[in-house]
C-alpha atoms as a printed R data frame, in Angstrom:
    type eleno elety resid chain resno       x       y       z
1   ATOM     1    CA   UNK     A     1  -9.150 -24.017   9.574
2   ATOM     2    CA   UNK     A     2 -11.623 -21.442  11.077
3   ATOM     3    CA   UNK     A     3 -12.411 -21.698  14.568
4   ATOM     4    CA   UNK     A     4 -15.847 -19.793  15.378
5   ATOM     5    CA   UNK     A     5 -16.150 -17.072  17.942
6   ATOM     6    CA   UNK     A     6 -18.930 -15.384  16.442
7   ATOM     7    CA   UNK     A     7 -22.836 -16.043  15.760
8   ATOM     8    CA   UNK     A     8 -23.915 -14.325  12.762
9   ATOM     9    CA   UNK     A     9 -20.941 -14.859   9.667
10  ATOM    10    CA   UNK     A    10 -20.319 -11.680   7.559
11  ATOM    11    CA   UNK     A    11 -21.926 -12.084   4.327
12  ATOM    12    CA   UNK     A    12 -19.269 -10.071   2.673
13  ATOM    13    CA   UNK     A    13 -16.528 -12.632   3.144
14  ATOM    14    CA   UNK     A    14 -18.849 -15.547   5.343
15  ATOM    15    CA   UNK     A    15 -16.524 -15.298   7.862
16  ATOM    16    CA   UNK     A    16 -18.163 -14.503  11.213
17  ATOM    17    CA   UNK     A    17 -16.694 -11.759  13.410
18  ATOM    18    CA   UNK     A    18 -13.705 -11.870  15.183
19  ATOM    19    CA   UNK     A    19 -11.934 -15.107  14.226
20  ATOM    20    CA   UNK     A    20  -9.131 -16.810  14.809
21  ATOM    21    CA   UNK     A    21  -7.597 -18.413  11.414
22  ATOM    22    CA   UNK     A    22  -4.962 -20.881  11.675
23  ATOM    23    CA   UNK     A    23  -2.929 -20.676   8.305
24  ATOM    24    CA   UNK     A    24  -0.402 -23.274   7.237
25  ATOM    25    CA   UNK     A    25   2.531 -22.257   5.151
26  ATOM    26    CA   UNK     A    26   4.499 -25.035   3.897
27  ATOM    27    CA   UNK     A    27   6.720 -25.149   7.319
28  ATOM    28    CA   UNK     A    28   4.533 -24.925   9.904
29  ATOM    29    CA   UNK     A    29   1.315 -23.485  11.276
30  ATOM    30    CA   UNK     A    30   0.783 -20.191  11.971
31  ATOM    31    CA   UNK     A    31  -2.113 -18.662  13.625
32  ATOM    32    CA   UNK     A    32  -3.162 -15.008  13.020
33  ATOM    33    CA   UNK     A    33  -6.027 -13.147  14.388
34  ATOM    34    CA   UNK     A    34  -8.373 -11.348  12.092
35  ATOM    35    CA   UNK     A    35 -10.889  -8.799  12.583
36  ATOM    36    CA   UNK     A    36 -13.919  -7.701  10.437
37  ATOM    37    CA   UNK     A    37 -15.123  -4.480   9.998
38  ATOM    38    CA   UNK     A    38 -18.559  -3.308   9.217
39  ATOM    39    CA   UNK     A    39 -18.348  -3.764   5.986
40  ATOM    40    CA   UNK     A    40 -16.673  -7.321   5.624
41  ATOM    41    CA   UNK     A    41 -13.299  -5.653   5.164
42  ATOM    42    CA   UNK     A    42 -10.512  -7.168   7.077
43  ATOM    43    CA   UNK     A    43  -7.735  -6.273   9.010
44  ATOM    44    CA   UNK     A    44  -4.663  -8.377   9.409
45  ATOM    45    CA   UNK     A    45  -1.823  -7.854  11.269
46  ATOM    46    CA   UNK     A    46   1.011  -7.910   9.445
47  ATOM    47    CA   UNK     A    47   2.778  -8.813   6.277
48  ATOM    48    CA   UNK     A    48   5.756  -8.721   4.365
49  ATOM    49    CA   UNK     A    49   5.148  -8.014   0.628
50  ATOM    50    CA   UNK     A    50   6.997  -8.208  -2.230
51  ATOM    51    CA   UNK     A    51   6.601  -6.844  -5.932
52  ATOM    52    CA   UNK     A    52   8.114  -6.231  -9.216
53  ATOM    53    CA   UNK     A    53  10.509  -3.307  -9.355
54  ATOM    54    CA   UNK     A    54   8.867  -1.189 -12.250
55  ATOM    55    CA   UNK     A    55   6.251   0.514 -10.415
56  ATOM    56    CA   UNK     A    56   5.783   4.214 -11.036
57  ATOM    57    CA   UNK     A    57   4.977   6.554  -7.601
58  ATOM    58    CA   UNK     A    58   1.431   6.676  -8.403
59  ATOM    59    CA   UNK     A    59   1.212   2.652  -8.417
60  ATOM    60    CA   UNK     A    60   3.558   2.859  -5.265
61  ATOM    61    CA   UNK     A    61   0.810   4.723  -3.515
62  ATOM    62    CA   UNK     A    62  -2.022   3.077  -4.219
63  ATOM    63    CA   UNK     A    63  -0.604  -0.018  -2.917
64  ATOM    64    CA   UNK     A    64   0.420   2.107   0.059
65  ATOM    65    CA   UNK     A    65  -3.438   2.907   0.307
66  ATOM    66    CA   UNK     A    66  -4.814  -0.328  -0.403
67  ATOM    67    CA   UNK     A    67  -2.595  -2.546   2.063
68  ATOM    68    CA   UNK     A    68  -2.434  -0.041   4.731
69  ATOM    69    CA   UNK     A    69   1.117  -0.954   4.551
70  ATOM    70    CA   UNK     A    70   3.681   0.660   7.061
71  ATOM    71    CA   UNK     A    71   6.332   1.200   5.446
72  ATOM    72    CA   UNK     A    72   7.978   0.479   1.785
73  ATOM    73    CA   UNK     A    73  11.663  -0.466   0.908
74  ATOM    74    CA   UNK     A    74  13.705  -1.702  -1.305
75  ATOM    75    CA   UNK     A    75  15.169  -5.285  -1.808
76  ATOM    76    CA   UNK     A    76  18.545  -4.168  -0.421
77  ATOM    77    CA   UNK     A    77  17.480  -2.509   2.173
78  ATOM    78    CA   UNK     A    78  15.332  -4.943   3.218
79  ATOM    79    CA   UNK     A    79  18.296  -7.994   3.047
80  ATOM    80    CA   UNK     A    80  20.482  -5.405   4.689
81  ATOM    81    CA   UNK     A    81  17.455  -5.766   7.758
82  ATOM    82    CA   UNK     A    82  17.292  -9.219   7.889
83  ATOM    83    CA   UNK     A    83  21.497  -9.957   7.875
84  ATOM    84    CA   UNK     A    84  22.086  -7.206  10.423
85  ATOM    85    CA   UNK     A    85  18.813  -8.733  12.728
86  ATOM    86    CA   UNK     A    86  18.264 -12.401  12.060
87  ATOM    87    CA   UNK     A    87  15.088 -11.781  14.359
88  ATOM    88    CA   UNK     A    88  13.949  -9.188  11.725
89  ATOM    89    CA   UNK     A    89  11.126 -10.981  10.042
90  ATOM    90    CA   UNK     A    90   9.510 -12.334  13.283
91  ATOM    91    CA   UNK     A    91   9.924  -8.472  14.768
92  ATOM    92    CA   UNK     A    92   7.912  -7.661  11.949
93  ATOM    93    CA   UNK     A    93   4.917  -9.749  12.479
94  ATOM    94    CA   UNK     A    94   5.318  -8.882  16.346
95  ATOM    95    CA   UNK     A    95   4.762  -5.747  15.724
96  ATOM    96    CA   UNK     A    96   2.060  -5.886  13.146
97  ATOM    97    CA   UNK     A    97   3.144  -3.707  10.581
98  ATOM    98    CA   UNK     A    98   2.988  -4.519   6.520
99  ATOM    99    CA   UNK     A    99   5.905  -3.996   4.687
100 ATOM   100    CA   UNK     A   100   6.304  -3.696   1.265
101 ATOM   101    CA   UNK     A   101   9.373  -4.592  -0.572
102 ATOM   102    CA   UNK     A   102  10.182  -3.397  -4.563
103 ATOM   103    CA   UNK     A   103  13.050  -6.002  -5.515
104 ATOM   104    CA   UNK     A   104  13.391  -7.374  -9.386
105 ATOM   105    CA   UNK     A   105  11.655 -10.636  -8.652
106 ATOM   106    CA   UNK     A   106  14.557 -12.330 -11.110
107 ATOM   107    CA   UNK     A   107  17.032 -11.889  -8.096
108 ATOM   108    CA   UNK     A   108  17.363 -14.806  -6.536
109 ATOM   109    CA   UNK     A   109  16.157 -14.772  -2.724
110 ATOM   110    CA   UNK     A   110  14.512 -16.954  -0.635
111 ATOM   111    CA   UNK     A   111  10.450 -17.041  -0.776
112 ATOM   112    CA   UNK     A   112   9.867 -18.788   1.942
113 ATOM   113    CA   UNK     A   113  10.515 -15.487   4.255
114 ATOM   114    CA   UNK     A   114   8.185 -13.211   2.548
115 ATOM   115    CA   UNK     A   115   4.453 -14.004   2.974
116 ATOM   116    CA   UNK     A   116   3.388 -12.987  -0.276
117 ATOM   117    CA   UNK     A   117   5.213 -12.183  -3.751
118 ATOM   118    CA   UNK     A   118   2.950 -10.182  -6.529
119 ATOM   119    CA   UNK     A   119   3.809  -8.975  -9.747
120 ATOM   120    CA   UNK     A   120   2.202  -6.213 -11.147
121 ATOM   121    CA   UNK     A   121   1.719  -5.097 -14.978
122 ATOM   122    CA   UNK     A   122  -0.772  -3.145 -17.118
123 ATOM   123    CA   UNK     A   123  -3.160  -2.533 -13.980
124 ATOM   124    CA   UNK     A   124  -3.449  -6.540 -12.675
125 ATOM   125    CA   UNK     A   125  -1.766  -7.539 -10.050
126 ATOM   126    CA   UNK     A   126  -1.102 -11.659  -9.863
127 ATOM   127    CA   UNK     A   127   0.181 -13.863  -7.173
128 ATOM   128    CA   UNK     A   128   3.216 -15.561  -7.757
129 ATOM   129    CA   UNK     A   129   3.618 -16.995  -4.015
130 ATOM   130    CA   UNK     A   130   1.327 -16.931  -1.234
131 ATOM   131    CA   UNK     A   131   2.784 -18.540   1.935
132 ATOM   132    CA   UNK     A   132  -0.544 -19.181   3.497
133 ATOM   133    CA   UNK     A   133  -2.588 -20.289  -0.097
134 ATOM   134    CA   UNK     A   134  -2.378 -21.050  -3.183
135 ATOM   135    CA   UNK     A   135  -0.791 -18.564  -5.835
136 ATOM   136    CA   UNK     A   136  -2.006 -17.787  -8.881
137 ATOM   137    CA   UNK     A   137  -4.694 -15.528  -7.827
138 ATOM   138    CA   UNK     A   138  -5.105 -12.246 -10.460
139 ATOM   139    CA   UNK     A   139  -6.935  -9.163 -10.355
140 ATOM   140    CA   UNK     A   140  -7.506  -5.341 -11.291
141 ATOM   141    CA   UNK     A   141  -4.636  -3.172  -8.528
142 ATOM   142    CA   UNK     A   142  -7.835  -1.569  -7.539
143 ATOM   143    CA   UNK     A   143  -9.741  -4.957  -5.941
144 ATOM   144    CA   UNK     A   144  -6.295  -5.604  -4.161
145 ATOM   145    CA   UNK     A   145  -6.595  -5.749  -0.407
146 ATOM   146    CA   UNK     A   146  -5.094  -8.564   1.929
147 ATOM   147    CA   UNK     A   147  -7.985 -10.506   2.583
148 ATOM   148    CA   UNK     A   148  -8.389 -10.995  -1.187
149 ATOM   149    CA   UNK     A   149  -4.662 -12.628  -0.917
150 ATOM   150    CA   UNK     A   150  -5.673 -14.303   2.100
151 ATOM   151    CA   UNK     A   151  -8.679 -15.565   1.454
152 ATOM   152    CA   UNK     A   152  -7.803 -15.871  -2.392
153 ATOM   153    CA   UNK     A   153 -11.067 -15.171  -3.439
């Protein structure tokens, strides 16, 4: 659901400026606040990421570039986070930052804490979980930003 605070919607995305969107995930509702920039692009606050495990450093930073994320880790460093500080994925989204997390999605961990799972191969990048759509979104590593995975267009 989109509540309205704006007159004129961005024809980029049809959104209008400044708006409130509140997302259900399978547990509950969540409501996140998300800005548009000149040029339709948005900014979200925070997210926790996670993707395949075979990335090279060049792929690494162009997902670093495209998500604005803060900070990447691996998948045990990231468990090691969340059993040490059960408060660890709500600190997260407190403080707004994007985190990306390189585990072998055939481990077995839980989903439902990560907002999004991708998997990336041979320059595509698909969605294999989104918490706040449906998955099964795929496209080019290049046309990757959040409000694609948001928005799933």
């Amino acid at each position: 659901m989109v509540s309205r605070s704006g007159r004129r919607a961005n024809l980029y995305t049809g959104v209008p400026r400044g708006v409130v969107i509140n997302m259900k995930s399978h547990h509950q509702t969540q409501t996140r606040h998300i800005y548009l920039l000149n040029k339709g692009h948005i900014i979200m606050g925070s997210a926790i990421i996670v993707v395949n495990d075979d990335l090279t450093e060049q792929v690494k930073s162009v997902f670093t570039r495209q998500l604005f994320l803060s900070e990447t880790i691996d998948g045990a460093e990231f468990d090691a986070r969340v059993v040490a500080n059960p408060n660890y994925l709500e600190s997260v989204h407190l403080m707004n930052l994007r985190v990306l997390v390189i585990r072998p999605l055939t481990d077995t961990f839980s989903r439902v804490d990560v907002d999004y799972v991708v998997f990336f191969k041979a320059g595509l990048v698909s969605v294999e979980y989104n918490k706040y759509g449906p998955p099964g979104l795929t496209l080019p590593l290049d046309r990757l930003y959040l409000n694609r995975l948001i928005f799933n267009q």
